[in-house]
C-alpha positions in Angstrom: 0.0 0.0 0.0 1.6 3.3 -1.1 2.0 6.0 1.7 -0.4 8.8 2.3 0.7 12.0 3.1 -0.6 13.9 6.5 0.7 16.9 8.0 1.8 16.9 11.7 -0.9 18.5 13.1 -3.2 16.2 10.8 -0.9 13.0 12.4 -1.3 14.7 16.5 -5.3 14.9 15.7 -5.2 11.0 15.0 -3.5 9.8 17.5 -5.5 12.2 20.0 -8.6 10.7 18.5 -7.1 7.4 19.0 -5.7 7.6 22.2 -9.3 9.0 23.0 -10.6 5.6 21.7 -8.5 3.3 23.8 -8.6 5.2 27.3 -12.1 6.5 27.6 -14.2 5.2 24.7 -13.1 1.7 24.9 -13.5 1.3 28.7 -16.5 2.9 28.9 -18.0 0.4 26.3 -16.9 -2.6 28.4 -18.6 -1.4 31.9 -21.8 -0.7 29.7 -21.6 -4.4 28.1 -21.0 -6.1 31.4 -24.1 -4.0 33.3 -26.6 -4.7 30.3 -25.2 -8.9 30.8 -26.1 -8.4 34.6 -29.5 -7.6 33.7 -30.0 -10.9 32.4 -31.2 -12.1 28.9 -29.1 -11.0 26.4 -31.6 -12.0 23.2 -34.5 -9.0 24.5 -31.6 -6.9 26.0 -31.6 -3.7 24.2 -29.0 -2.2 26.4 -26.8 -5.2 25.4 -27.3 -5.0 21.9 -26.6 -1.0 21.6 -23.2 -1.2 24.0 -22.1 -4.3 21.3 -23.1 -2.5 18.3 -21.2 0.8 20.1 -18.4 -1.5 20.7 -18.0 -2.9 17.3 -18.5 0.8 15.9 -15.3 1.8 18.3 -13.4 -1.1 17.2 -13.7 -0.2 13.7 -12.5 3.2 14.3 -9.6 2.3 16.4 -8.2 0.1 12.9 -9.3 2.5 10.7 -6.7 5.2 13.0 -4.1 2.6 13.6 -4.1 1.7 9.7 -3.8 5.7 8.4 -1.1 6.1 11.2 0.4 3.3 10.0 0.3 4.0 6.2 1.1 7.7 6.9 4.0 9.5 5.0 3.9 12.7 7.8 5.0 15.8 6.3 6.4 18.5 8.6 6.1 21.7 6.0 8.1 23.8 8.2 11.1 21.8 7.6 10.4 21.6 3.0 12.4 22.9 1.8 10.2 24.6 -1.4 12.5 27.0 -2.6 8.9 29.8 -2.7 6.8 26.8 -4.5 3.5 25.4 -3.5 3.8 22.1 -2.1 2.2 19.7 0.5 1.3 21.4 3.8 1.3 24.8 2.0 -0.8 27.6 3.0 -1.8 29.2 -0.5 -3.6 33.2 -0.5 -5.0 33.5 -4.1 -7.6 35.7 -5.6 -10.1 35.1 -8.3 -9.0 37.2 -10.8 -12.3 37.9 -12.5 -14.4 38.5 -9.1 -11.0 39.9 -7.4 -12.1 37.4 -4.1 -9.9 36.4 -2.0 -9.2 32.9 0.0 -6.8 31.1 1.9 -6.3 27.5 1.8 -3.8 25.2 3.5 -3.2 21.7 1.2 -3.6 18.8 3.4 -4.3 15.1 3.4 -7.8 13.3 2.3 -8.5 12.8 6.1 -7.2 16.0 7.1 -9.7 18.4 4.2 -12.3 20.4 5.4 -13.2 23.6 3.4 -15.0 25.6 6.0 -11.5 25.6 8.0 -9.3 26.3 4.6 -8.0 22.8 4.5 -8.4 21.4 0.9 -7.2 17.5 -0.3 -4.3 17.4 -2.4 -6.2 16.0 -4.6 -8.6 18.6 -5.3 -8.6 20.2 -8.9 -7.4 23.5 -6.8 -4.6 22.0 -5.5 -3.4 20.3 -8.2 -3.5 23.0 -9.8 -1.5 24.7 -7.3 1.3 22.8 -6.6 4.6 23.7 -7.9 3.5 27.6 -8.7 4.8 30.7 -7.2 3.9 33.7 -6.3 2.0 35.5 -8.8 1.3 32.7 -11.1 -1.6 32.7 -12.3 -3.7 29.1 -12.4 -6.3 27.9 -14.4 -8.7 25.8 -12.3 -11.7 23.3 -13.9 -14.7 24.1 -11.9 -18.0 22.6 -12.3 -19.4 25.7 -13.8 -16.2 26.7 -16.0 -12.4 27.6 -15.8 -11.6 29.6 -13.0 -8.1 31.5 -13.0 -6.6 32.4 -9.8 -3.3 34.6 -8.4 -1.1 33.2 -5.7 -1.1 36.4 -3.5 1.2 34.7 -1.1 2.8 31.3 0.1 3.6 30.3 4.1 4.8 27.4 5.2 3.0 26.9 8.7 
């Protein structure tokens, strides 16, 4: 399986979430499992049968984790050297030429994307269109409702 790339706060918010699994979730699961077997039968035991569907639901999550972490290429963009070019980790100001808008984005991970806090996948047509550019290129972007051509205002690496 190839590696995946995550940044290091992306990689810190897994293992949090993980950690968060195994210590509280986890536990808490077990203690609810062994009260709802007290109560007696398990076959009409809805208590039972929601802490076991919780449990499997947990379990699921804790490999899913384990197996990104696992298949995780972690890139630290403070330490790229980029040499002023967009690259992975990258936190990209550009402006929509024609509407003169402006928006900030940071290029992240699959797991780690989520537009309404400026993270977008690597593998959106923005950031592929993106990577490798420098300040004031201008990039041609294939939106659903026509080309789109941005400016890269500026470039961090945060």
């Amino acid at each position: 399986m190839s590696k995946v790339p995550l940044t290091v706060t992306g990689a810190e918010k897994l293992r949090a979430e993980l950690e968060e699994l195994k210590s509280v979730v986890r536990p808490r699961i077990i203690e609810a499992i062994s009260t709802a077997r007290a109560h007696g039968d398990l076959k009409e035991n809805a208590e039972y049968h929601a802490a076991k569907e919780q449990q499997s639901f947990a379990e699921g999550r804790i490999a899913e984790i384990e197996g990104k972490l696992a298949n995780a290429q972690i890139i630290d963009v403070t330490k790229v050297d980029a040499n002023g070019r967009v690259v992975f980790g990258a936190t990209v100001e550009i402006e929509d030429i024609e509407s003169e808008k402006k928006s900030t984005y940071q290029i992240v991970g699959e797991d780690e994307a989520s537009i309404k806090e400026g993270r977008i996948s690597i593998g959106s047509p923005i950031a592929r269109a993106l990577i490798g550019k420098e300040v004031e290129d201008v990039v041609t972007v294939k939106a659903p409702g026509g080309d789109v051509d941005y400016e890269i205002i500026s470039i961090k690496y945060i």
